[in-house]
Steps between C-alpha positions, in 0.01 A plus 500: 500500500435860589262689283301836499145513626302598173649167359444286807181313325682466171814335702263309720336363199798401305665305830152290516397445151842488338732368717275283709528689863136377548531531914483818720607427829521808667547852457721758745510826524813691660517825673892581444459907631858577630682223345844603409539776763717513748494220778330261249737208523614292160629154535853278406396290256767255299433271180377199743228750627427543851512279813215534646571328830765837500347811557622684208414916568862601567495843538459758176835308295200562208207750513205333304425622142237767472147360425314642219200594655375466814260208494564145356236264386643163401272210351671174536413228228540149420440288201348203578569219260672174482613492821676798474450811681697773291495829745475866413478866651263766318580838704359836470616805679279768610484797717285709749176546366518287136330179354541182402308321240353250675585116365143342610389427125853308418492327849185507719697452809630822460149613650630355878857632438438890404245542750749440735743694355249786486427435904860505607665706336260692293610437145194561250442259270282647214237286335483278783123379525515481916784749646340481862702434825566153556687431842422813674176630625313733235551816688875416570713848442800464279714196389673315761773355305626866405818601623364868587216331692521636798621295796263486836150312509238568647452621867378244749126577682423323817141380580367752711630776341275816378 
């Protein structure tokens, strides 16, 4: 289920209260800058799916459809009940620079999830009562998980040096 960010919460709420998708067990964000452009490889795919003891990037027989934006977030849910473990995706798409309403108040685990979204990649989430780094040190430049991050590391000092 895709849906637009200012009706995120509304969507969100609807999956858990009306349709029983009571468990959030992750969220992941996607950095998809140059998808669709030339050398981006699409895949052979028939109606029994994929092998995936095949490697199945053949070449460009299909260049991958455009992305909306530039930055996925997808919230994957399960109802839990019965025995049963219906599954569903929530997605929002975003780009450089916007928000998205964060989901803490319809699932508190959201908290864990968006903070690490925010750290890697750098997607705000607004409303979020916490949006501090969460794997990387506080004074960590940039988002790691960006596909413009820039490539390198840090350079290497040897004891004794000035």
């Amino acid at each position: 289920m895709v849906v637009d960010t200012p009706r995120l919460v509304e969507a969100a709420r609807h999956l858990r209260d009306e349709l029983g998708f009571n468990f959030l067990s992750d969220i992941t964000a996607t950095d998809y800058l140059g998808w669709g452009a030339k050398g981006v490889s699409g895949y052979i795919g028939t109606r029994g799916g994929r092998d995936l003891n095949m490697p199945s990037t053949q070449g460009l027989q299909r260049l991958p459809r455009p992305k909306p934006r530039r930055f996925s977030v997808s919230y994957h849910l399960l109802a839990l009940k019965g025995g049963d473990a219906a599954r569903v995706r929530l997605q929002a798409w975003v780009d450089e620079g916007d928000a998205v309403p964060t989901v803490v108040s319809v699932w508190p685990t959201a908290d864990w999830h968006e903070r690490e979204a925010w750290d890697m990649l750098g997607i705000r989430f607004d409303g979020h009562p916490n949006l501090r780094r969460i794997l990387m040190e506080d004074e960590w430049e940039g988002h790691p998980l960006r596909k413009d991050y820039p490539i390198g590391g840090e350079p290497v000092r040897f004891s004794g040096e000035p």
